[in-house]
Backbone of each chain as ProteinMPNN parsed JSONL, in Angstrom:
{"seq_chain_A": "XXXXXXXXXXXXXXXXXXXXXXXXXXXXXXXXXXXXXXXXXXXXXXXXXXXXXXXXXXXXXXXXXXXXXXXXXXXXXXXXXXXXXXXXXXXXXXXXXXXXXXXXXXXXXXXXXXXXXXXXXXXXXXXXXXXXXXXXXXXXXXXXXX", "coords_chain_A": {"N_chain_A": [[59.545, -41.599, -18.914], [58.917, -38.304, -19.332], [59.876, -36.172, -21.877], [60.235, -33.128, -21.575], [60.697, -32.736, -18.508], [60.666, -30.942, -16.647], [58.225, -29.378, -17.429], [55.09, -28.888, -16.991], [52.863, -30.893, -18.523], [50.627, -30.318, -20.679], [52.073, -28.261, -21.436], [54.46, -29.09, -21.954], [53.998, -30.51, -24.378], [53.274, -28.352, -26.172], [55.669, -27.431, -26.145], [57.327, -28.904, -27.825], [55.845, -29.277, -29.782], [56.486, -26.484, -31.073], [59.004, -27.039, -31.442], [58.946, -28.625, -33.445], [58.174, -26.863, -35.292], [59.147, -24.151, -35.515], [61.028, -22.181, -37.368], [63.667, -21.052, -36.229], [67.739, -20.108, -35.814], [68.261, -22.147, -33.567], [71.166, -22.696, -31.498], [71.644, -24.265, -29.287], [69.503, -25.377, -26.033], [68.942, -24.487, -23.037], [67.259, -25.63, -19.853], [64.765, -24.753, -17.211], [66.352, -22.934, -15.153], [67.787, -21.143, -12.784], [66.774, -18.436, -11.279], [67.436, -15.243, -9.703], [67.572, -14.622, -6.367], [66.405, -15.846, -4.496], [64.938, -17.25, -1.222], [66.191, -16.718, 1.467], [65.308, -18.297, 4.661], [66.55, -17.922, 7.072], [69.442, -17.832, 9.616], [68.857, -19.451, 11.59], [68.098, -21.5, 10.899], [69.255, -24.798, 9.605], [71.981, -25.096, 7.867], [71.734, -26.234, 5.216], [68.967, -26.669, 5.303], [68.258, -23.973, 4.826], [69.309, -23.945, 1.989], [68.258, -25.532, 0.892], [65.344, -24.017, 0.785], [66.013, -21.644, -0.222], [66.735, -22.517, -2.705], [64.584, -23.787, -3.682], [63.121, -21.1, -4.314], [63.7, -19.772, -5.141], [63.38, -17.693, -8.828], [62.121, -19.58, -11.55], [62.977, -20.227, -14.651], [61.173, -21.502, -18.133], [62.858, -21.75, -20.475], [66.229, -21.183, -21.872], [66.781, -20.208, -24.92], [69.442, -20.091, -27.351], [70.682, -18.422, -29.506], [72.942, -17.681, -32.472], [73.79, -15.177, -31.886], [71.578, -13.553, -30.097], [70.131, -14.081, -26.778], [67.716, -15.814, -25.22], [64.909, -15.78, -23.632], [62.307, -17.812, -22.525], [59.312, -18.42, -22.042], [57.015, -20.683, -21.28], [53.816, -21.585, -21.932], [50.554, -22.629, -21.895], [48.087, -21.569, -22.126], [48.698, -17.837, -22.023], [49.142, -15.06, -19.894], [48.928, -12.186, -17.499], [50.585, -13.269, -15.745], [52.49, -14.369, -16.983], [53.926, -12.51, -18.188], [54.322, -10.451, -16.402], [56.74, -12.314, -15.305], [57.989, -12.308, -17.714], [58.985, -9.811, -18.481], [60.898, -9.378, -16.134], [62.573, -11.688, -16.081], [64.902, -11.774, -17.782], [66.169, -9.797, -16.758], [66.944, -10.54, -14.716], [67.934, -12.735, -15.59], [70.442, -11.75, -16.898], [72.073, -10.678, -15.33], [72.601, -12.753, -13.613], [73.828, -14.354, -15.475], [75.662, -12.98, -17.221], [76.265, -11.632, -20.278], [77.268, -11.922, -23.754], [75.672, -11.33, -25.875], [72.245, -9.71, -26.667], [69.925, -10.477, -24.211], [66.79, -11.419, -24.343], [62.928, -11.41, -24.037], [60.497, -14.16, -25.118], [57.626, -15.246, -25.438], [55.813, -18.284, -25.76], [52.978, -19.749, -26.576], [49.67, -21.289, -26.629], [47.541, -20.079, -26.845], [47.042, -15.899, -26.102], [45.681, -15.359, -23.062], [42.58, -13.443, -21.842], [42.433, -9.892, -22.533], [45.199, -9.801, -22.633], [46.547, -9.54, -24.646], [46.963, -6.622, -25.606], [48.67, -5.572, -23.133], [51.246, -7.095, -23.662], [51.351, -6.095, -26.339], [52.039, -3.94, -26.031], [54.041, -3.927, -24.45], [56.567, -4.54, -26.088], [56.631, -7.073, -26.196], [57.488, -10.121, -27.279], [55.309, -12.891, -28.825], [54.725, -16.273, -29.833], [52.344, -17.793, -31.449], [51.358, -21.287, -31.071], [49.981, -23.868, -32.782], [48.429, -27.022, -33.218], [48.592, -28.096, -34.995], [49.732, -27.47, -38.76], [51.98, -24.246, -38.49], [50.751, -20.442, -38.587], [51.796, -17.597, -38.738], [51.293, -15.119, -36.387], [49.756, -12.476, -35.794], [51.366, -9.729, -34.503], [52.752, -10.938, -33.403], [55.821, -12.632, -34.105], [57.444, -14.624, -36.708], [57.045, -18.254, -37.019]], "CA_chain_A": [[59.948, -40.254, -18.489], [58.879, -36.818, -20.442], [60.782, -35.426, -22.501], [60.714, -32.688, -20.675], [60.262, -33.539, -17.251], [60.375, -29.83, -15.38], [57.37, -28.393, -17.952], [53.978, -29.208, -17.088], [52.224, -32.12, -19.49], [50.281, -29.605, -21.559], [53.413, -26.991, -21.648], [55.404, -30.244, -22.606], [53.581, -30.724, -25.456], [53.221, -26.9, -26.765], [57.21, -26.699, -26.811], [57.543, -30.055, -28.378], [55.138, -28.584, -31.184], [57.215, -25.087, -31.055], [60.346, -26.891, -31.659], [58.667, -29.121, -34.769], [57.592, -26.07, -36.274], [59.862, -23.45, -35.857], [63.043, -21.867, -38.06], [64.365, -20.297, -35.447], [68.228, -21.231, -35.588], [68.715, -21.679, -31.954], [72.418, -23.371, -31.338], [71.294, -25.247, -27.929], [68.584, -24.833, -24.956], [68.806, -24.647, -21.015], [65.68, -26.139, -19.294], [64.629, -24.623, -15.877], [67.179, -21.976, -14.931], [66.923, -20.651, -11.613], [67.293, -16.591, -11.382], [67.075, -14.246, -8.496], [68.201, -14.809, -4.978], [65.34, -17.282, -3.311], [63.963, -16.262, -0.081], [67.04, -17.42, 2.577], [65.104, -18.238, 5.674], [67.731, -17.011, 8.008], [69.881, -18.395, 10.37], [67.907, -20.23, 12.602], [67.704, -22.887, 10.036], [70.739, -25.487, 9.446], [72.697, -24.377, 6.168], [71.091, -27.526, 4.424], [67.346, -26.465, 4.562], [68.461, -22.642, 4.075], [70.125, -23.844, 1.016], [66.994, -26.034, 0.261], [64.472, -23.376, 0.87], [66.595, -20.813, -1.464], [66.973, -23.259, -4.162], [63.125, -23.777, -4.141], [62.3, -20.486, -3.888], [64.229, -18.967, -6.831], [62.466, -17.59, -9.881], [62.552, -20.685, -13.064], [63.097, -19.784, -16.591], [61.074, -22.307, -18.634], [63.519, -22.227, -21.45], [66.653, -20.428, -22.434], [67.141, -20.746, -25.633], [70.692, -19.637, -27.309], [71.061, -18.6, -31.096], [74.395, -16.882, -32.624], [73.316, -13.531, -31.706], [70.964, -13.824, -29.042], [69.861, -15.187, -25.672], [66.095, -15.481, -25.299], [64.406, -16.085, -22.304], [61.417, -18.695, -23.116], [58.237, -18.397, -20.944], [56.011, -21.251, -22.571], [52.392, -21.566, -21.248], [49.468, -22.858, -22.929], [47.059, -20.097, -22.476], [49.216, -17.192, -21.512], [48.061, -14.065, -19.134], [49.45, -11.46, -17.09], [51.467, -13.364, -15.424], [53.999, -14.716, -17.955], [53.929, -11.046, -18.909], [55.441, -10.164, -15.511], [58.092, -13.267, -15.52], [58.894, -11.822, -19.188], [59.616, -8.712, -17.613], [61.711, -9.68, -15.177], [63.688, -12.832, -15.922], [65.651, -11.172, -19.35], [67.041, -8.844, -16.584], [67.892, -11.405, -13.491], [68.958, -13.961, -16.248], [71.726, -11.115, -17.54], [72.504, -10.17, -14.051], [73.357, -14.101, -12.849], [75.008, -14.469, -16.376], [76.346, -11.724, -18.217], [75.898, -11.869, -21.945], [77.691, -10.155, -24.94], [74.233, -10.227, -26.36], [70.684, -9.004, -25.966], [69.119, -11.019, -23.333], [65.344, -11.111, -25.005], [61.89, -12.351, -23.649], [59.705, -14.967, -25.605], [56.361, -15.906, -24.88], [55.911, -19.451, -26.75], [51.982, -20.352, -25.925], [48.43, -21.549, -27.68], [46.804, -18.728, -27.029], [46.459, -15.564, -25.073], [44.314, -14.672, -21.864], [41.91, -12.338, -21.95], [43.137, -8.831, -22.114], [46.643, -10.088, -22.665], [47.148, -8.884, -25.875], [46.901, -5.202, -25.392], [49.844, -5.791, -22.307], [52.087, -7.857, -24.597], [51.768, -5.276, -27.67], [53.091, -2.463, -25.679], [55.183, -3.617, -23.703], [57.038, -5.157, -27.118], [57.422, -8.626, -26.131], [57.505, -10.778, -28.793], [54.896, -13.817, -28.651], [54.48, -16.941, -31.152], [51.39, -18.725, -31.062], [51.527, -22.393, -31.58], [48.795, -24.298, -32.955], [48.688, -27.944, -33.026], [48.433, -28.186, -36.597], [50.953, -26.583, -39.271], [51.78, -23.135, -37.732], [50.489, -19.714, -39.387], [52.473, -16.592, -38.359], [50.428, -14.417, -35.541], [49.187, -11.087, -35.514], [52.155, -9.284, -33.25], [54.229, -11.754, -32.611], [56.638, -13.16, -34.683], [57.198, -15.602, -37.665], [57.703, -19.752, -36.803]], "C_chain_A": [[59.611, -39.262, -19.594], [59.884, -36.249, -20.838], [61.261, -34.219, -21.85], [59.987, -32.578, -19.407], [60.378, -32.164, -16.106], [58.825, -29.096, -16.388], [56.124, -29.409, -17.61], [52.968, -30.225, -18.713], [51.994, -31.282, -20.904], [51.312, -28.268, -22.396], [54.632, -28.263, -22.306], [55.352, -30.216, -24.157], [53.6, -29.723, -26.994], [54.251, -26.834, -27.071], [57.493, -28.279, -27.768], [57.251, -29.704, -30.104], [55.584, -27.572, -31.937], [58.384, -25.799, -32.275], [60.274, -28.035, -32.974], [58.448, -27.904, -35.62], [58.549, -24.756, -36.88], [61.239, -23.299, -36.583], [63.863, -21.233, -37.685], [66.035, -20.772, -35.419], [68.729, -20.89, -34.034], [70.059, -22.595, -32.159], [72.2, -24.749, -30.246], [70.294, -24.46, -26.953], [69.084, -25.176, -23.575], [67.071, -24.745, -20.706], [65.659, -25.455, -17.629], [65.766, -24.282, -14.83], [66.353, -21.265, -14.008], [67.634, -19.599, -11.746], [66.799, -16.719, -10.203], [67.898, -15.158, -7.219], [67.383, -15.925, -4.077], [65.249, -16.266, -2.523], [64.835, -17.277, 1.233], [65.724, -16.988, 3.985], [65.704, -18.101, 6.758], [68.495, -18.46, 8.777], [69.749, -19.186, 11.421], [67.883, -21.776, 12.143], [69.546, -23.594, 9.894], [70.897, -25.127, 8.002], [71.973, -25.534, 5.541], [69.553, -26.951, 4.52], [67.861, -25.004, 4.31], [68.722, -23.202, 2.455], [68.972, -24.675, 0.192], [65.729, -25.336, -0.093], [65.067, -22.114, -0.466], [66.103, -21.181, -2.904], [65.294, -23.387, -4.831], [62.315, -22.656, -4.197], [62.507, -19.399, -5.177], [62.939, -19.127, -7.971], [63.069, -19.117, -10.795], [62.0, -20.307, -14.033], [62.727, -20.915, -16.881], [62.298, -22.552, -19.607], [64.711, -21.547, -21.599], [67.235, -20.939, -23.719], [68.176, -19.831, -26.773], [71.072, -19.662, -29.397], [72.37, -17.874, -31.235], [74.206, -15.722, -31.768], [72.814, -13.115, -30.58], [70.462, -14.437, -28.384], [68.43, -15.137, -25.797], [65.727, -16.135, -24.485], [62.869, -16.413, -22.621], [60.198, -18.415, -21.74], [57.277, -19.447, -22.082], [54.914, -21.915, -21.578], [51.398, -22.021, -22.652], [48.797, -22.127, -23.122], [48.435, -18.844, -21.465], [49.181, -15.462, -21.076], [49.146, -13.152, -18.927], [50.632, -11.741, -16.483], [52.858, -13.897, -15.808], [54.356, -13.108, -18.273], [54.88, -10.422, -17.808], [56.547, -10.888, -15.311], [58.711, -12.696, -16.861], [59.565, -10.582, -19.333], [60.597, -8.263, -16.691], [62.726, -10.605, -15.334], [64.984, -12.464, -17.005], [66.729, -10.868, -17.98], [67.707, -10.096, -14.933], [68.797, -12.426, -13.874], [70.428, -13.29, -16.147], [72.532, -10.731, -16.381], [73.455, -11.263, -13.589], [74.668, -14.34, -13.987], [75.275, -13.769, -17.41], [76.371, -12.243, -19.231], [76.784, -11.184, -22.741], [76.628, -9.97, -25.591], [73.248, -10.815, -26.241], [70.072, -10.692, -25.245], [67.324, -10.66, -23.814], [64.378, -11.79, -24.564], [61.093, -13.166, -25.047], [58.828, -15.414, -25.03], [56.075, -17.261, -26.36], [53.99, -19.934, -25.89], [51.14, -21.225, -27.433], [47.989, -20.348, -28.138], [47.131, -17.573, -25.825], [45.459, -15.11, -24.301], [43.532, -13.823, -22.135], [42.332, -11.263, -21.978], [44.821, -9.147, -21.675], [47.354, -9.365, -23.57], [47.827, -7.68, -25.803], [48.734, -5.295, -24.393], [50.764, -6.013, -23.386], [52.283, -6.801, -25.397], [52.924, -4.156, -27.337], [53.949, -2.501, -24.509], [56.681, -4.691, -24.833], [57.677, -6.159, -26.789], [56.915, -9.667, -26.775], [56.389, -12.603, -28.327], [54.718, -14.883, -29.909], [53.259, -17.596, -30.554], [51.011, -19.907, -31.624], [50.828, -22.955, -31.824], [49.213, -25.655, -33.292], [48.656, -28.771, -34.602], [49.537, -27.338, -36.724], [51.036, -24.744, -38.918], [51.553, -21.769, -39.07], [51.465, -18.447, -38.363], [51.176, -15.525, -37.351], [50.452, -13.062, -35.541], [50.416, -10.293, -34.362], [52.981, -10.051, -32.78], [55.395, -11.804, -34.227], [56.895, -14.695, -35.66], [58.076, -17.261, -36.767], [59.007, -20.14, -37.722]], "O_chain_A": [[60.05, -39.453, -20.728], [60.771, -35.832, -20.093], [62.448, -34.107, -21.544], [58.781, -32.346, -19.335], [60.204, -32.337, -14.899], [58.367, -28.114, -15.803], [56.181, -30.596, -17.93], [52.643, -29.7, -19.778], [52.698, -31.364, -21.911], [51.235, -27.665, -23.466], [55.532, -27.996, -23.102], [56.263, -29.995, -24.954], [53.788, -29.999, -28.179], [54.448, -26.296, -28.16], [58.33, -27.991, -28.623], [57.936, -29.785, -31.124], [55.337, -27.481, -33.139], [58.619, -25.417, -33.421], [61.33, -28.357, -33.518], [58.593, -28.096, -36.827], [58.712, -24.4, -38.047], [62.241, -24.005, -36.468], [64.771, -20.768, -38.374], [66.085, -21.928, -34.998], [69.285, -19.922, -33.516], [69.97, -23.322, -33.148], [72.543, -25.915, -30.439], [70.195, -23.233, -26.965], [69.602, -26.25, -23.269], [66.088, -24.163, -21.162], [66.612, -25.729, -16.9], [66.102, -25.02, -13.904], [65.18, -20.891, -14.024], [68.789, -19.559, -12.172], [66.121, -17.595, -9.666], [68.638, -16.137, -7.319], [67.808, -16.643, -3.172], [65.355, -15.051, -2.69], [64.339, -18.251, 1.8], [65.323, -15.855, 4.254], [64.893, -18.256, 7.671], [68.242, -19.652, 8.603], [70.715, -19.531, 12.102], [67.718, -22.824, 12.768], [70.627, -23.025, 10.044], [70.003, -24.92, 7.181], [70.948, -24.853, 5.507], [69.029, -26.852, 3.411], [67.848, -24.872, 3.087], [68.037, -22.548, 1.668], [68.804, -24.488, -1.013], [65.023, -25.754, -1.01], [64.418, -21.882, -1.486], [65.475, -20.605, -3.793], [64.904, -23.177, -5.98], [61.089, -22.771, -4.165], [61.804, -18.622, -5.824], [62.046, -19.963, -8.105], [64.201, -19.588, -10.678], [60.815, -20.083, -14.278], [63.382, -21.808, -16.344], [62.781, -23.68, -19.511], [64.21, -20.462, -21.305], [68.02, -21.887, -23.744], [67.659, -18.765, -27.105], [71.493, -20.518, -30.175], [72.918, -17.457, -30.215], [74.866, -15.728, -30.73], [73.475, -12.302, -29.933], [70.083, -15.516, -28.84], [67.973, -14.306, -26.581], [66.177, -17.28, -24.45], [62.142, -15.476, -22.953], [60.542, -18.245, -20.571], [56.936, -19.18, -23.234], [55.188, -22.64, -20.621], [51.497, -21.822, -23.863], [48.648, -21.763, -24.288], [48.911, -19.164, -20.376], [49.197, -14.648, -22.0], [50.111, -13.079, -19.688], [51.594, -10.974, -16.481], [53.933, -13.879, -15.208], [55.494, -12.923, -18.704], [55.982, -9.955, -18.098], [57.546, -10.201, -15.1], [59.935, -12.667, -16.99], [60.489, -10.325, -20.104], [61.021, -7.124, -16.498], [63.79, -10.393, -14.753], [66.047, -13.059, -16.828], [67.831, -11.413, -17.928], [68.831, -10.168, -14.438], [69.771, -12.923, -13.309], [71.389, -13.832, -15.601], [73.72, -10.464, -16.562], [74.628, -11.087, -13.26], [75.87, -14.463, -13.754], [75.016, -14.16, -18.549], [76.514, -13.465, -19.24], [77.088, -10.011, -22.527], [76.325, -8.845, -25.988], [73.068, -11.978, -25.881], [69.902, -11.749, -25.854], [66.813, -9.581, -23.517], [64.637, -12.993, -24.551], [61.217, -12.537, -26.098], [59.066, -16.061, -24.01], [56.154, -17.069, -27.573], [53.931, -20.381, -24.745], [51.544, -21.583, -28.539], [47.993, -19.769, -29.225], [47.444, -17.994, -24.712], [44.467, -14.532, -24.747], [44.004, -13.178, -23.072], [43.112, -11.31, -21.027], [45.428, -8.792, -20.666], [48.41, -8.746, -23.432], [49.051, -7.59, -25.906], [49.792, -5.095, -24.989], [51.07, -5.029, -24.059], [53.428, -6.354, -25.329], [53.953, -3.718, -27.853], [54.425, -1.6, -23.819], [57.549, -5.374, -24.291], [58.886, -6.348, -26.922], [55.725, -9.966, -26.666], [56.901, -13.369, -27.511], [54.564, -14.365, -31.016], [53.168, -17.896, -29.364], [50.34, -19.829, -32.653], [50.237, -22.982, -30.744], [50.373, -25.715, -33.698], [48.714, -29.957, -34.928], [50.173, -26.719, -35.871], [50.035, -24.07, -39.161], [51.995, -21.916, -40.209], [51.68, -18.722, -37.183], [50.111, -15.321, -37.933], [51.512, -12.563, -35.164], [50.078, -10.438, -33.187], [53.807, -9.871, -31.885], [55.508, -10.968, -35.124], [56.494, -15.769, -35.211], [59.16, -17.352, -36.192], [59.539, -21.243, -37.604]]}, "seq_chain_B": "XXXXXXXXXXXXXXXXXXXXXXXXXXXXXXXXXXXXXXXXXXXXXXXXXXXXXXXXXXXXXXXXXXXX", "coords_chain_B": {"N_chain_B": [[57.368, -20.669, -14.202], [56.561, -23.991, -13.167], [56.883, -25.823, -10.247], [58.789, -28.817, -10.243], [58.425, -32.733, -9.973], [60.828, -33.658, -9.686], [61.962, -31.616, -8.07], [61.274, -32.351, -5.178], [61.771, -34.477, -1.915], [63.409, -37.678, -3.313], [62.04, -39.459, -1.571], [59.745, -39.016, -1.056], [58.351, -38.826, -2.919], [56.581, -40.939, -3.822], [53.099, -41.87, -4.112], [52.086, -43.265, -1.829], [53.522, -42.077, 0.853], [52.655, -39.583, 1.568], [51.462, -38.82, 3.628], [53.956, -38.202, 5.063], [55.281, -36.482, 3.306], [53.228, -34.529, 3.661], [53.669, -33.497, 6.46], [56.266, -33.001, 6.027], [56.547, -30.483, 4.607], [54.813, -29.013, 5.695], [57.185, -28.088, 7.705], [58.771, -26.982, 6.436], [60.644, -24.441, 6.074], [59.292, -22.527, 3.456], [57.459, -20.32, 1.609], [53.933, -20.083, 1.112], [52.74, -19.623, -1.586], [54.832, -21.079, -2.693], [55.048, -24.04, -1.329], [52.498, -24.348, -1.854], [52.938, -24.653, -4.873], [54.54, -26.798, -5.253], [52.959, -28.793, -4.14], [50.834, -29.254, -6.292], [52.742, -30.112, -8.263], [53.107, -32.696, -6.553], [50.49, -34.055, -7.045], [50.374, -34.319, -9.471], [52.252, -35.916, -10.439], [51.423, -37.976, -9.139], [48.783, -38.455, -10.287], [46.693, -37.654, -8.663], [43.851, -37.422, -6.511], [43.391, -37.339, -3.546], [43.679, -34.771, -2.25], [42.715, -32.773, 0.364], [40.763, -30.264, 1.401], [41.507, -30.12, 4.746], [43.992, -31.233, 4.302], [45.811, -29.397, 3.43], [45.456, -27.254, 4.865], [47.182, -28.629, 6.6], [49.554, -28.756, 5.648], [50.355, -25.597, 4.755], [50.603, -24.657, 6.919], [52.613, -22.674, 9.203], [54.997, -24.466, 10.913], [57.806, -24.455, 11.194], [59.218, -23.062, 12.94], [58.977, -24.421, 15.198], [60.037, -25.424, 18.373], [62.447, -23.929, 18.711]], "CA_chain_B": [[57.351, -21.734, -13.846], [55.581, -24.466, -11.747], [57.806, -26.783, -9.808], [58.258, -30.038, -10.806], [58.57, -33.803, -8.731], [62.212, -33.436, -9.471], [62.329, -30.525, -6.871], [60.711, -32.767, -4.0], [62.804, -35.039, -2.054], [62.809, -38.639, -4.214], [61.477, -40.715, -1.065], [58.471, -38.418, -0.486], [57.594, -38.796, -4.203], [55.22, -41.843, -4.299], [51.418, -41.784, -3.329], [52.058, -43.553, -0.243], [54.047, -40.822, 1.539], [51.614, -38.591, 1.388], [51.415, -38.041, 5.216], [55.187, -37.662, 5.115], [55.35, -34.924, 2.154], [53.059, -33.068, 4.525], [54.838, -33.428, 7.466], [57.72, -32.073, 5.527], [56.062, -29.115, 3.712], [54.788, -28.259, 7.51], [58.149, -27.897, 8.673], [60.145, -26.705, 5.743], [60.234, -22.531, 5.898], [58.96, -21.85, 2.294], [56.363, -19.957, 1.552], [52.738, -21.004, 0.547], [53.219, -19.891, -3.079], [55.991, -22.437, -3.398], [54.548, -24.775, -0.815], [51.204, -24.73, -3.218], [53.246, -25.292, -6.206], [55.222, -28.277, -5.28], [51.848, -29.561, -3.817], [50.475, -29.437, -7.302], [53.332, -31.015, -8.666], [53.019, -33.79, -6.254], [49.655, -34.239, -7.124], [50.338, -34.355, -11.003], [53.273, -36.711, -10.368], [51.182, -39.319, -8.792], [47.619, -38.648, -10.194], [46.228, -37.745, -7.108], [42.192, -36.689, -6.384], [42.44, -37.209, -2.506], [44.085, -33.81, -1.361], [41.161, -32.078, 0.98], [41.112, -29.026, 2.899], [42.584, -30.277, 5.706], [45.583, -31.472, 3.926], [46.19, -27.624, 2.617], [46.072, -26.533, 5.994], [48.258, -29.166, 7.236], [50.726, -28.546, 4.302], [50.599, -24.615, 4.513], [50.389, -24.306, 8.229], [53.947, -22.881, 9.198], [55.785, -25.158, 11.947], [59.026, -24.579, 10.453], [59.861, -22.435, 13.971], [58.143, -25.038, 16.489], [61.657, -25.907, 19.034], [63.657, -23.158, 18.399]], "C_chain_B": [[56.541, -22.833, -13.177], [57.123, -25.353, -11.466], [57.559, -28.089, -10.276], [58.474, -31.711, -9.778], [59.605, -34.007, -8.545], [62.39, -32.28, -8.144], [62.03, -31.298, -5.294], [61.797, -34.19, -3.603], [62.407, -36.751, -2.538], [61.723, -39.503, -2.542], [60.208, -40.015, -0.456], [57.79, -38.23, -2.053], [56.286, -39.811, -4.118], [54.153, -41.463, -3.221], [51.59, -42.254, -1.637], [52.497, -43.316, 0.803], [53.8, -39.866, 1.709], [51.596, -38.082, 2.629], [53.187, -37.408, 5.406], [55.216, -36.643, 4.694], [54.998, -33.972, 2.58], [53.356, -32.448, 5.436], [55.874, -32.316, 6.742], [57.378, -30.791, 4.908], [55.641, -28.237, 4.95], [56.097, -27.669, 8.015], [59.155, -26.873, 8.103], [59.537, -25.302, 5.31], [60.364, -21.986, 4.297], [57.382, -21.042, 2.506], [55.061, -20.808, 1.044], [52.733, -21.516, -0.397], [54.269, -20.917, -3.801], [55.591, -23.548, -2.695], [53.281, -25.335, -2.167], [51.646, -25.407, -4.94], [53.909, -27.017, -6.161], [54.007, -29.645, -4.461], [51.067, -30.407, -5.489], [51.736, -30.277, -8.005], [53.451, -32.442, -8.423], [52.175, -34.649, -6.724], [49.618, -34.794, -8.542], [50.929, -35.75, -11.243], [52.367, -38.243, -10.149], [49.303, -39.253, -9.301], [46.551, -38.707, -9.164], [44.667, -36.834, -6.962], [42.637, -36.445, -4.824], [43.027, -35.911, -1.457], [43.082, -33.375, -0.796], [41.736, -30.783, 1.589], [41.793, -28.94, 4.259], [44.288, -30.451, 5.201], [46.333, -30.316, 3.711], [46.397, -27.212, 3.759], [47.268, -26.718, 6.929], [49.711, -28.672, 6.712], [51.032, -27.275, 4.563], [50.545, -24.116, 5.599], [52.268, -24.292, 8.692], [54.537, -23.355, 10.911], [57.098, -25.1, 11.962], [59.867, -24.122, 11.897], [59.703, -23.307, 15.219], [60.22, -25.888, 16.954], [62.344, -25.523, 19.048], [63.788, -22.357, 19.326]], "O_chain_B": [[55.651, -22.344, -12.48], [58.101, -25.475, -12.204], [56.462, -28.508, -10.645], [58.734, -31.448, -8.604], [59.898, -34.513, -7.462], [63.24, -32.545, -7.295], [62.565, -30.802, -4.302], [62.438, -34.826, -4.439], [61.293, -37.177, -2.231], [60.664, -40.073, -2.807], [59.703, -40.453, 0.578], [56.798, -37.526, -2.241], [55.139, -39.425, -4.34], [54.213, -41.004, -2.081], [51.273, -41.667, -0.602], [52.185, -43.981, 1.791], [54.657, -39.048, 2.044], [51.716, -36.864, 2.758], [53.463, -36.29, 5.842], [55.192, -35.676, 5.456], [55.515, -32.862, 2.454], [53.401, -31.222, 5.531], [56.089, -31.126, 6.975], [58.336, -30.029, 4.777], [56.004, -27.083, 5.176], [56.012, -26.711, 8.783], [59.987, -26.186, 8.696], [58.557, -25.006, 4.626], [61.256, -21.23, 3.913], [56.504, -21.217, 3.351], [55.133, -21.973, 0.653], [52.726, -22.711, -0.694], [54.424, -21.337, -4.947], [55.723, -24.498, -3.467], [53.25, -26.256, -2.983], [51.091, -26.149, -5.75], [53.719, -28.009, -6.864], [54.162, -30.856, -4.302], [50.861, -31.598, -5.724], [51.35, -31.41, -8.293], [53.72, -33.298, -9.266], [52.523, -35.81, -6.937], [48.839, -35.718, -8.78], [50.413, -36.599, -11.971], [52.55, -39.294, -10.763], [48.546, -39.995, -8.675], [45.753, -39.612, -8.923], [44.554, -35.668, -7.338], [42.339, -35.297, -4.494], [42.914, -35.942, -0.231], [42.12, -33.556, -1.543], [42.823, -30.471, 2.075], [42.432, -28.007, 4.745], [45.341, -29.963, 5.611], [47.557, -30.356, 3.841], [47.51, -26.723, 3.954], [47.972, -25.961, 7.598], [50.694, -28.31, 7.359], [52.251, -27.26, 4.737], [50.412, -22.894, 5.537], [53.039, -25.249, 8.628], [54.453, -22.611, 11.888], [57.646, -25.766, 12.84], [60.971, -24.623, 12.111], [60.269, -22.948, 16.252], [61.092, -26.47, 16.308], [63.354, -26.165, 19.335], [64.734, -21.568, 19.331]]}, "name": "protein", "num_of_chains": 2, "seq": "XXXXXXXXXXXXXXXXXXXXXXXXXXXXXXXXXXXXXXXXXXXXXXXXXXXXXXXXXXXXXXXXXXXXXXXXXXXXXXXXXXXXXXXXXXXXXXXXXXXXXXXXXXXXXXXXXXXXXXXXXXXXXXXXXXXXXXXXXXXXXXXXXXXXXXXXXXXXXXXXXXXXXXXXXXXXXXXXXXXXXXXXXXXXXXXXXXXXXXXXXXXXXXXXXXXXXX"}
């Protein structure tokens, strides 16, 4: 069985590497936290697949991970694009919504690298990325120190 | 996120339920986008080459209303 067994093989591996490298002090993590509401297929359906179709339909937080201070909402991708950029955008505020915080609810992008024309996005919309390298880690341009 | 083989139900996990899984992805009112993901998960789960074009249509073709 994988270690962790909801992240994709290669996304397995990347946080595995994250969590050798970094000095972050986190306290504890949540794995695959479902936000938002799902997509109830109505009443037509027996409460058992509604409640199945919901459950599968909800947004998932790769990571949350929980230091003194703050919550941080983990998006970890190997190459990472536009669209972690919109989940990093969004999940901070459905996380804080499902579970109220006394403090800051924050995005993290944890990848290799990013996408093409990622950067630029990411810079200004100030969300904090580390970029993990499979070797001993060097601190990244715009993101934040390991 | 992607979904993972934990999300699917356990006795439609192995390779050789494969006609089942689609059966059930036919019937069960999700969308594509989550249909497609837990396809790929299946696929990962069991090392799988022989999905085809038909299977996608079978899989993403919505029946979910057929008897109602």
């Amino acid at each position: 069985m994988p270690r962790f067994p909801h992240l994709l093989p290669a996304d397995a591996n990347l946080w595995a590497d994250f969590l050798s490298q970094t000095s972050i002090n986190f306290t504890y993590f949540e794995y695959d936290i479902h936000v938002g509401q799902g997509r109830d297929p109505g009443p037509a359906f027996d409460a058992n697949i509604r409640k199945m179709a919901i459950t599968l339909s909800q947004r998932r937080i790769d990571v949350v991970a929980h230091t003194p201070n703050i919550v941080w909402i983990i998006e970890v991708s190997t190459t990472a694009g536009l669209t972690a950029l919109g989940q990093l955008l969004a999940y901070p505020a459905l996380y804080a919504s499902m579970f109220p915080q006394p403090w800051p609810v924050l995005p993290l992008l944890v990848c290799r690298q990013l996408a093409t024309d990622a950067k630029i996005p990411f810079d200004r919309a100030g969300i904090p990325y580390i970029l993990v390298p499979s070797t001993p880690p060097q601190p990244s341009q715009g993101g934040i120190t390991l | 996120m992607a979904h993972s083989i934990e999300d699917i139900p356990p006795g439609l996990r192995p390779k050789a339920k494969k006609s089942n899984f689609l059966a059930w992805l036919s019937v069960t009112p999700l969308t594509n986008s989550v249909k497609r993901s837990l396809i790929a998960a299946w696929r990962r789960h069991n090392n799988d080459d022989t999905f085809t074009p038909d299977d996608y249509r079978v899989a993403l073709t919505d029946r979910s209303q057929e008897g109602r």
